[in-house]
C-alpha positions in Angstrom: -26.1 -4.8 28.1 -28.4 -7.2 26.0 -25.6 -8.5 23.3 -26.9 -11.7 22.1 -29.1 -10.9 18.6 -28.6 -11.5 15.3 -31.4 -8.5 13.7 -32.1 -6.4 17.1 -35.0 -5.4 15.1 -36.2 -8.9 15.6 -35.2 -9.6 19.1 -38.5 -10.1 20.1 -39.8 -12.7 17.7 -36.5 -14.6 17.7 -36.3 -14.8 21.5 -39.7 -16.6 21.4 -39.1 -18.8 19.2 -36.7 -20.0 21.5 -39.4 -19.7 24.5 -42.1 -22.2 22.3 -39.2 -24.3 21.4 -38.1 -25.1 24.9 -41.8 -25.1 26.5 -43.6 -26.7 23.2 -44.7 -29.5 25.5 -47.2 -27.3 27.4 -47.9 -24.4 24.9 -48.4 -23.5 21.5 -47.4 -20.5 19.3 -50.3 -18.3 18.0 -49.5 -15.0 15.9 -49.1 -12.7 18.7 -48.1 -14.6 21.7 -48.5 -18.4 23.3 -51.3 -20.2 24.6 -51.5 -23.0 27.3 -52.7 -26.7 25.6 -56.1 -27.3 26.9 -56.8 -29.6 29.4 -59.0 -30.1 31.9 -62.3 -28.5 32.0 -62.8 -25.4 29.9 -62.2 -22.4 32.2 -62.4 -18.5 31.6 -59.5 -17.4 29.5 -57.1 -15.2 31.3 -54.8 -13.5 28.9 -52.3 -11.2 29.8 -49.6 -9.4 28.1 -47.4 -6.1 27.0 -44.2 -5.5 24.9 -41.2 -7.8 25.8 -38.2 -7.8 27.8 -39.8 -8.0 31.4 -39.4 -12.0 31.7 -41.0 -13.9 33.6 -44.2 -12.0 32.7 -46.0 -12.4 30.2 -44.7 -15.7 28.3 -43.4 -17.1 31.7 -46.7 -16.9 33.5 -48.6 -18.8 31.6 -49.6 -22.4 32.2 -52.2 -24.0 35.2 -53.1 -22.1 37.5 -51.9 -18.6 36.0 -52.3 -17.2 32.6 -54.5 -19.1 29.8 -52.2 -17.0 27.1 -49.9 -13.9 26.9 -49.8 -11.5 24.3 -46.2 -10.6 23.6 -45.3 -7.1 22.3 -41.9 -5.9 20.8 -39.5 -4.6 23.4 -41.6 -2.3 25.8 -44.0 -1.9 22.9 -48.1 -2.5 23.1 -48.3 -5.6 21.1 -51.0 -4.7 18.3 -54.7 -5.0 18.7 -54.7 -8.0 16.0 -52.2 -10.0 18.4 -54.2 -9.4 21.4 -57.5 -10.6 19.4 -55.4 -13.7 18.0 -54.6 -14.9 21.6 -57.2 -14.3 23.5 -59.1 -16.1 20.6 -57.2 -19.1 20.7 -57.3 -19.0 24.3 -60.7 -18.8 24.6 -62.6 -22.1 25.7 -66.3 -21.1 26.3 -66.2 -19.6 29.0 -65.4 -15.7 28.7 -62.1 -13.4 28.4 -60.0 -11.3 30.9 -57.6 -9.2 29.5 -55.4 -8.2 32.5 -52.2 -5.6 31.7 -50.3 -2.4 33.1 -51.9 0.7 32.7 -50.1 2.1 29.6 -51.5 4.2 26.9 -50.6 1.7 23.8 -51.7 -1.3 26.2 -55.3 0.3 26.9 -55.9 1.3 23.6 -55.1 -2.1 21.8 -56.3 -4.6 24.4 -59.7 -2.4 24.3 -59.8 -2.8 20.6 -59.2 -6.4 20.6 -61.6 -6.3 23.9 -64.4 -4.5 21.2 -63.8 -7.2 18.1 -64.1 -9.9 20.6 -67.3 -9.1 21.8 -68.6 -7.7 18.3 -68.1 -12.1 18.0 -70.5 -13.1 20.9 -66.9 -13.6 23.3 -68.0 -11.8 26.8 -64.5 -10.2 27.3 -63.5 -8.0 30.6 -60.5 -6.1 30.9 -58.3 -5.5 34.3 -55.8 -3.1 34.0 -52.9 -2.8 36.4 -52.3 0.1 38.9 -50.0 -0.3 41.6 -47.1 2.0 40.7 -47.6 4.2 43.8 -45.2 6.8 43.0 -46.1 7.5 39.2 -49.2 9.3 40.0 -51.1 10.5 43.2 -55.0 9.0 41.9 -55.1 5.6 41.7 -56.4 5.2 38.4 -53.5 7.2 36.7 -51.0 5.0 38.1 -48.4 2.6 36.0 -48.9 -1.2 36.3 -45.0 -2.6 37.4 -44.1 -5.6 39.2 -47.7 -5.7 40.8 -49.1 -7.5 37.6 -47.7 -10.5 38.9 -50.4 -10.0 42.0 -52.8 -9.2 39.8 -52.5 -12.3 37.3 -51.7 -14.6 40.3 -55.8 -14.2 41.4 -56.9 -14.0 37.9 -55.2 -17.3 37.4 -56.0 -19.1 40.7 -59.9 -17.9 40.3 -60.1 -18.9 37.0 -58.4 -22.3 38.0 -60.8 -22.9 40.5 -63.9 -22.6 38.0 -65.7 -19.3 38.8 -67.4 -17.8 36.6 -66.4 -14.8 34.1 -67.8 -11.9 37.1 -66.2 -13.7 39.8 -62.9 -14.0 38.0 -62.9 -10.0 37.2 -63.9 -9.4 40.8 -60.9 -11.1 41.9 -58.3 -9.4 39.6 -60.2 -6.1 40.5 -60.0 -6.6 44.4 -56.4 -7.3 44.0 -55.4 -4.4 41.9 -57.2 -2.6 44.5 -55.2 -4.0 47.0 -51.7 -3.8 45.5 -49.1 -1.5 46.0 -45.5 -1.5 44.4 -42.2 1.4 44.9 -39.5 0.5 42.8 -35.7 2.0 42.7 -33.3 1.6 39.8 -29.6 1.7 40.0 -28.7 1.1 36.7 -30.4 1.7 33.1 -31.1 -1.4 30.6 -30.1 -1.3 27.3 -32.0 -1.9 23.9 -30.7 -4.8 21.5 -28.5 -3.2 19.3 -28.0 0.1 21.4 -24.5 1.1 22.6 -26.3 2.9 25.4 -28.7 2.4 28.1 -32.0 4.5 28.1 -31.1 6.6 31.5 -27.8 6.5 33.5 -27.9 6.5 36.9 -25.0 8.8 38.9 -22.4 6.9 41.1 -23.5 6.6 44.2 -27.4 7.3 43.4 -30.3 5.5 43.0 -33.7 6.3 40.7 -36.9 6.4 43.2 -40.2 5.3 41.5 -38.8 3.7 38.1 -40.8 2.1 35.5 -40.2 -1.3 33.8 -39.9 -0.2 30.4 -36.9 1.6 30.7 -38.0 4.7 32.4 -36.2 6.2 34.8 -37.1 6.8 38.5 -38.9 9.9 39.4 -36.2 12.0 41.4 -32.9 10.7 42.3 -31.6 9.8 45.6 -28.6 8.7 47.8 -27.4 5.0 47.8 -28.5 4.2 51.0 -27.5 1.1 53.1 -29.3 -2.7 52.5 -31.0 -1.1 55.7 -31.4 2.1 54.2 -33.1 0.7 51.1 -35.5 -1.7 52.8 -36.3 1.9 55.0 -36.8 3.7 51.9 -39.4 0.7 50.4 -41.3 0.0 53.3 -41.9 3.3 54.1 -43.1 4.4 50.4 -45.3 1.1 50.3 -46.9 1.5 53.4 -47.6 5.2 52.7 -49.9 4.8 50.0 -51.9 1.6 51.9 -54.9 0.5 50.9 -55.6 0.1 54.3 -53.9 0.8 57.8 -53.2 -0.8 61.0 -52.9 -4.8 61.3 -53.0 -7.2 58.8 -52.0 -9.8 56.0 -49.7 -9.4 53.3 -48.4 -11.1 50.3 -44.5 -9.5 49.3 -42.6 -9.5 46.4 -39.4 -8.2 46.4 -38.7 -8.3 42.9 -35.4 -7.9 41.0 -35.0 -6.3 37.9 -32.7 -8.0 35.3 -28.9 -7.6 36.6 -29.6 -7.1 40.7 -28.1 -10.4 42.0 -30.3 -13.0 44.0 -28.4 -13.0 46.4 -28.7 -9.0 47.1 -32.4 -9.8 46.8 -31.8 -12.2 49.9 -30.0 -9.8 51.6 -32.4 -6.9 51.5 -35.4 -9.2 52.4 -33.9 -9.9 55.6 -34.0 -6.1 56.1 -37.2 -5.8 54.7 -39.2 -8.6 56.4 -38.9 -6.9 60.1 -39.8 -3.5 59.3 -43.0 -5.2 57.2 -43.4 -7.5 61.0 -42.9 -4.2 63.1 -45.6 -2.5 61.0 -47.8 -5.1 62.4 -48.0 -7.0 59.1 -48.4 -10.9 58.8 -46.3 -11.8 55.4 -47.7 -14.9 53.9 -45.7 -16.6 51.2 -43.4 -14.3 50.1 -41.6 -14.7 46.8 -38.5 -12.9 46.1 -36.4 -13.2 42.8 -37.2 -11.8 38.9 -40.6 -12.0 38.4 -41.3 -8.7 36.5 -38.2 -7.2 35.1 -36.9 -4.9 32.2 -34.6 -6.4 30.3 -30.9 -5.7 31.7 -32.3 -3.0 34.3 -30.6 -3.0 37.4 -32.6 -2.5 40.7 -35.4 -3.9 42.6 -39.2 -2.8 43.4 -41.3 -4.0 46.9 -45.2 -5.1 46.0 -47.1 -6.1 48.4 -50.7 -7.4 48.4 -53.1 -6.7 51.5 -54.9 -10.2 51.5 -58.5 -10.9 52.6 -59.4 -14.4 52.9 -60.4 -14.8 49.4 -56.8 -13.0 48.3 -55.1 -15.3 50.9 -56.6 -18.3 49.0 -56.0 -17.3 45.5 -52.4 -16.4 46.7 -51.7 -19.3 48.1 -53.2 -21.3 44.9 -51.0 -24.1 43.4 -49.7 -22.6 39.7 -47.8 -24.2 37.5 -45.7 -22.8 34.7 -42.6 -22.1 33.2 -41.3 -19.7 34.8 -43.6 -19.9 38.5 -44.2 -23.0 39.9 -46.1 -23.4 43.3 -47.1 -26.8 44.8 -48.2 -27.3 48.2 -48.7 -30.7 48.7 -44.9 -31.4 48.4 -44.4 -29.0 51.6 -46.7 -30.7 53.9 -44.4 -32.1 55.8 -41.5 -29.7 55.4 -44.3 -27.2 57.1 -45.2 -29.3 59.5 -41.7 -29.5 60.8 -40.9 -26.2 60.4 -43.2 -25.7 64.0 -40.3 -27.6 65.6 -38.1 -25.4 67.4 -34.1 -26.5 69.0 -33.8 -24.8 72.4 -30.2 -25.6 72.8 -27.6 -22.4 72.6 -24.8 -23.3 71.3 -21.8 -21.2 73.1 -19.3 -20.4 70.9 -16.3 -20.5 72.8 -14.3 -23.0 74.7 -13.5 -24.0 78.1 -10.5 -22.1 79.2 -7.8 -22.1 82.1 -8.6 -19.8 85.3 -5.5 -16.8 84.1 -3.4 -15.1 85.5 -3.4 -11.3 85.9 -1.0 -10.6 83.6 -2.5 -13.4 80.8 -6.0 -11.2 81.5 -4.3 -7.4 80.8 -2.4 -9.2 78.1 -5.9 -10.3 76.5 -6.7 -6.5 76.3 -4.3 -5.7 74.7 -4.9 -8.9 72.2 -8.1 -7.5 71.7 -7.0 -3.8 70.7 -5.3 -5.3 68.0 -7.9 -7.1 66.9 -9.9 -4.0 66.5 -7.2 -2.4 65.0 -6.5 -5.0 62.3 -10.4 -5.1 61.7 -10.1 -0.9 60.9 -7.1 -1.4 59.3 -8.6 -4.2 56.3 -12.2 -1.8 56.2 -9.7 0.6 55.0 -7.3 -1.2 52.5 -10.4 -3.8 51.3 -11.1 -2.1 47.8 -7.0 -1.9 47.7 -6.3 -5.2 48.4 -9.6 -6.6 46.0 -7.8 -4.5 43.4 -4.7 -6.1 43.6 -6.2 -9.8 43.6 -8.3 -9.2 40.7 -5.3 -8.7 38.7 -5.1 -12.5 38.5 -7.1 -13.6 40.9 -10.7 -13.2 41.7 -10.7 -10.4 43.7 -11.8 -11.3 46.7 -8.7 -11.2 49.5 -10.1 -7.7 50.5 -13.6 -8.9 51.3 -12.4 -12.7 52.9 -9.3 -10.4 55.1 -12.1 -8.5 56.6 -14.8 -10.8 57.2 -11.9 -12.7 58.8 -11.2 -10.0 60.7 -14.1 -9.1 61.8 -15.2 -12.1 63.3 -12.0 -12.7 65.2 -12.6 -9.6 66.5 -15.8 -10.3 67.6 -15.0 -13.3 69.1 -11.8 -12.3 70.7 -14.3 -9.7 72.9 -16.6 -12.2 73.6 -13.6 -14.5 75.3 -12.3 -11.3 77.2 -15.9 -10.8 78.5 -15.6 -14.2 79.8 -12.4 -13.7 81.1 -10.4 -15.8 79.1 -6.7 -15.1 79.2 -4.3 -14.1 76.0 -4.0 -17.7 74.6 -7.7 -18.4 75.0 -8.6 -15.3 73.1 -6.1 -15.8 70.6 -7.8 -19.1 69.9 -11.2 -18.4 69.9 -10.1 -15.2 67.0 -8.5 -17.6 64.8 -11.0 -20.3 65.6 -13.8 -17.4 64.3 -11.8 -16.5 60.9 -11.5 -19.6 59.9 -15.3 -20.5 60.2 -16.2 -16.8 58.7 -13.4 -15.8 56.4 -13.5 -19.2 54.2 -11.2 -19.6 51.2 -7.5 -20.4 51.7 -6.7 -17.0 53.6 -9.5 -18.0 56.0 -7.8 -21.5 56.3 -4.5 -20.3 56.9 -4.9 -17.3 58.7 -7.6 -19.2 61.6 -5.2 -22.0 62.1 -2.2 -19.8 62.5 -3.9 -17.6 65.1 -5.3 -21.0 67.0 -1.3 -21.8 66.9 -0.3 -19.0 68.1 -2.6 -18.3 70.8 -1.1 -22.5 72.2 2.4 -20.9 72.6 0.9 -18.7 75.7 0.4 -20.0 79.0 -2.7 -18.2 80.8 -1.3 -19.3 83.9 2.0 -17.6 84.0 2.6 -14.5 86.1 4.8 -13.0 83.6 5.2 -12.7 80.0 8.5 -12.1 78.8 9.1 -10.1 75.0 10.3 -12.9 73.6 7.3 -14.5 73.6 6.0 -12.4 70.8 8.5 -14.0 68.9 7.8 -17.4 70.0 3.7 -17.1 69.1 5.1 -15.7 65.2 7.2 -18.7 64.4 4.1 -20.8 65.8 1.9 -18.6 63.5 4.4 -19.3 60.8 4.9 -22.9 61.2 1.0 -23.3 60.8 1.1 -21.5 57.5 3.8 -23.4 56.2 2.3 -26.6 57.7 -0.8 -26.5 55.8 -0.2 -24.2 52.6 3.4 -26.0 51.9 4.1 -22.7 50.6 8.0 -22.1 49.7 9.7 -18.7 49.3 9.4 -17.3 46.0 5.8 -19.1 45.3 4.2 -15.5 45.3 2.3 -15.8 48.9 1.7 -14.4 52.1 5.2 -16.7 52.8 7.4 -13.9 51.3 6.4 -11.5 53.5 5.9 -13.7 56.5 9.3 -15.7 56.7 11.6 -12.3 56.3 9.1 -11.0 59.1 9.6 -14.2 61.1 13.6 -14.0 60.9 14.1 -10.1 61.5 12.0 -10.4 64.4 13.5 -13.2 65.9 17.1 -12.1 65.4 16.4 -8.7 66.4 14.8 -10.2 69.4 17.6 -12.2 70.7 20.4 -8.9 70.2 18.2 -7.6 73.3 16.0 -4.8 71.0 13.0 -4.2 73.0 9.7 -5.7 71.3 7.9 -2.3 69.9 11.5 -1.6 68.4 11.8 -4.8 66.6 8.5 -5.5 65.7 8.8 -2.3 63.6 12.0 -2.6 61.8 10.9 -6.9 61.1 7.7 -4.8 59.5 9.4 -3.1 57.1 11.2 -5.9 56.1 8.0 -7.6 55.7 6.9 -4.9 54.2 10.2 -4.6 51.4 9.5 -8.3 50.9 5.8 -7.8 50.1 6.2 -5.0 47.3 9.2 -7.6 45.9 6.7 -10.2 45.0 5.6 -7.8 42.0 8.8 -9.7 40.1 7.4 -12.5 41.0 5.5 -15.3 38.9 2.9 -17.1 41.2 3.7 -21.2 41.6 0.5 -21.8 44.1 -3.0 -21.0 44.2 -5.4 -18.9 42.0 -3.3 -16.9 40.4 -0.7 -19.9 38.7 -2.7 -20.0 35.7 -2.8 -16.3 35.0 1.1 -16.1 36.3 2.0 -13.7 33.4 -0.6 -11.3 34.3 0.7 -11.4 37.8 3.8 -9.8 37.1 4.0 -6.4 37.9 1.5 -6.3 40.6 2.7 -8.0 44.5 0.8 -10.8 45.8 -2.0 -10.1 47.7 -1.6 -12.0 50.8 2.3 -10.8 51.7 0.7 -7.0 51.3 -1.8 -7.7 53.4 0.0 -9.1 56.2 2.9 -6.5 55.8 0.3 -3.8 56.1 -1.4 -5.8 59.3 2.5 -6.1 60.8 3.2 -2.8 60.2 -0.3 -1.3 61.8 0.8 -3.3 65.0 4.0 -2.4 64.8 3.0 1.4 65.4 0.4 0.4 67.8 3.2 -1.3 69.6 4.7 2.2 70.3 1.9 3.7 72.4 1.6 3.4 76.0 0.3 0.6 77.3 -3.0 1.1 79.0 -3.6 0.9 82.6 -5.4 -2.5 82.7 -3.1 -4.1 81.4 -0.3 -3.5 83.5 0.8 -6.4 86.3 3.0 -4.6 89.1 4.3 -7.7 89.9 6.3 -8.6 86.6 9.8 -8.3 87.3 10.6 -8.8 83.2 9.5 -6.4 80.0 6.0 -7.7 78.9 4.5 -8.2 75.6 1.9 -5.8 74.6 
């Protein structure tokens, strides 16, 4: 939601007087919009522009190498005719106008007004209008301009920064319009200043295909798909409508719309960038972040730009302004070493002991729990998030199971090798602690390493009590390094009871599945105690009040863990790992 206004009526004027206040140094205010200070030789006059709220463009775009001036309309309004005359006006040095904006029916009327007075003055003026919304209309010429204005400007810019003249400049912002094609997806509405309400909702678990960037919903609305799914459903739409098929060059944008994180954007670029490489596509410079958005809108939008030479080079053109900055000279020698290429693999595991039989079947059975643990935490991850965000930040779901995860990975990789029990225990907690991070990555990748040195992959047997041995090893380590103390609100509550019941119920002769259960519900008893608890260590201490009334969520995670084993600990052992030679009970 956009919250911070004081008239929303005025939203537009206010939040550029902010703009010129923090970028005064390089432009000025004119009624209407901004215009870079001159320098340099007089150049054609690029102006672009359209109602506000899709920042970077238009105010952020201007400055060398990019827009001369930008024309800035009320929120997703046309800015008026006398605006776009004022800027292009001031902006003009001599040597001609382009006015360059999406294809929008207040845009084309009021820019070809402004485009009329100007020339009624002697001012040659040209106008590029934007078209590379590829699923708002099936002609070309009907189409929306979206993110694919920031193509568009980019050549306008660079070829008016070079010092061609006013035909050449139009030719350039015409060839890349031409060659531009942008799909967008929403997955949230944005909301006005002032409104209590987005413009369009978006279902749970949908997405709107073919949005627009001033506010408009997609056309139809579809699944959520995967980060893989998505980059599926953008390639695929993009390369549909092509300009041209088969083999070629590229410039991508994957382009974020107010509220989709960077970091998403990441993500789904490295989904995106193969499918464009498998398509036989060479993507040069590819810029991903907000560079045409829609105020608080959340989604993305894929533009890319089939590049001739001349594209390549205006592409690739240094710009500089507030909101775009692109130097090459400082990257000359970062590019030249990015040709250098390390050889070396680096093997993830370590050197282990030649095991036994029986330290081999019990690896197998080392990693079945690891996959079981891993199921378990996909499971119980919102549930566990849940009960962290209380007072904590909500993220002991998401670190348990990347934790998991890459144990479990691991742990299969060292029973491929043939590592033993205690050499796969190692490598899992060796793999959670690198992957996990946070304190429960800490704590729970140390504990495993610990546990995994109380086996001996050389023995012939493994007696049950060893079970018990590797969980007050596991136990020690937590206590070692989190200096945890009963009562502290931690995984130690459920852990120590767990410990002890095992361990007595051990040495009265109760065979291993047996005791591991009833030692889980004790853990598990403990865990669901810790709700009367007030937290003395980590994140949740300074929100303690808040805390009471809901258990910690480290002892209910490992009392659910202890508890999944413990049932798994009831079936059968399978055939693998069984060692006819053992004359004792085994651990599983």
């Amino acid at each position: 939601m956009t919250r911070i206004a004081d008239v929303p009526a005025d939203f537009a004027e206010d939040q550029l007087d902010g703009f010129v206040a923090l970028y005064g140094d390089r432009l000025r205010r004119v009624p209407g919009g901004v215009v870079a200070r001159a320098a340099g030789e007089p150049a054609v006059a690029v102006v672009v522009g359209g109602g506000s709220g899709h920042y970077p463009a238009f105010a952020g775009l201007v400055g060398p190498g990019f827009a001369t001036g930008a024309v800035v309309g009320n929120i997703f309004t046309s800015p008026s005719a006398a605006h776009v005359y004022s800027v292009a006006k001031a902006a003009h040095r001599g040597r001609g106008v382009v006015l360059t904006f999406g294809n929008y029916a207040g845009d084309v009327m009021n820019f070809g007004i402004a485009a009329d007075r100007l020339r009624a003055e002697g001012i040659d003026t040209r106008i590029v209008v934007v078209t590379d919304d590829v699923a708002s209309a099936p002609a070309e010429d009907d189409r929306r301009g979206i993110a694919g204005d920031f193509t568009v400007f980019k050549a306008l810019g660079a070829a008016a920064a070079a010092g061609l003249d006013l035909d050449a400049v139009e030719r350039a912002g015409r060839a890349a319009n031409a060659a531009t094609r942008t799909l967008g997806v929403a997955f949230s509405g944005c909301t006005m200043p002032g409104a209590r309400e987005p413009l369009f909702q978006v279902e749970p678990g949908m997405l709107g295909l073919g949005l627009g960037i001033h506010g408009e919903q997609g056309i139809r609305d579809v699944a959520m798909p995967t980060a893989t799914g998505l980059a599926e459903l953008l390639v695929a739409g993009v390369l549909e409508a092509a300009p041209r098929s088969g083999p070629g060059r590229v410039a991508a944008i994957l382009n974020g719309l107010g509220t989709t994180k960077y970091e998403e954007l990441f993500l789904l670029w490295a989904r995106v960038l193969p499918l464009l490489e498998a398509a036989g596509l060479e993507v040069v410079e590819p810029e991903v972040g907000e560079l045409v958005t829609s105020l608080d809108m959340g989604g993305c939008s894929l533009t890319l730009l089939w590049l001739d030479d001349e594209l390549e080079a205006l592409w690739r053109a240094d710009a500089y302004a507030p909101a775009y900055r692109k130097q090459a000279a400082p990257l000359v020698a970062t590019l030249a070493s990015a040709a250098e290429t390390d050889d070396a693999v680096v093997d993830d595991t370590q050197a282990f002991v030649e095991p036994s039989i029986a330290a081999v079947g019990l690896a197998a059975r080392v990693a079945d729990a690891a996959k079981l643990v891993r199921e378990l935490l996909r499971e119980r991850e919102d549930e566990l998030g849940a009960i962290d965000a209380v007072a904590g930040d909500g993220d002991h779901g998401r670190g348990m199971l990347r934790g998991a995860e890459a144990a479990a990975a691991a742990i299969d990789r060292a029973v491929e090798r043939g590592a033993g029990a205690g050499a796969v225990l190692a490598a899992g907690g060796r793999a959670w602690a690198e992957l996990a991070g946070g304190t429960s990555g800490v704590l729970w990748g140390a504990a495993l390493e610990a546990a995994g040195a109380t086996f001996d992959d050389t023995t012939t047997v493994f007696a049950e009590d060893s079970a018990g041995t590797a969980v007050a090893a596991f136990t020690a380590a937590i206590l070692d390094l989190g200096r945890a103390e009963p009562g502290d609100k931690t995984l130690v509550d459920a852990l120590l009871p767990f410990r002890d019941a095992l361990a007595d119920r051990l040495a009265a002769g109760a065979p291993l599945a047996d005791a591991w259960r009833e030692a889980a519900q004790d853990a598990s008893r403990a865990a669901t105690a810790t709700s009367a608890l007030r937290p003395k260590r980590g994140r949740a201490r300074p929100l303690a009040d808040k805390s009471v009334g809901t258990p910690d969520a480290g002892a209910t995670s490992l009392a659910l863990i202890v508890t999944a084993l413990g049932e798994r600990l009831a079936r059968p052992a399978d055939d693998h790992q069984t060692n006819q030679h053992r004359t004792e009970r085994t651990t599983p």
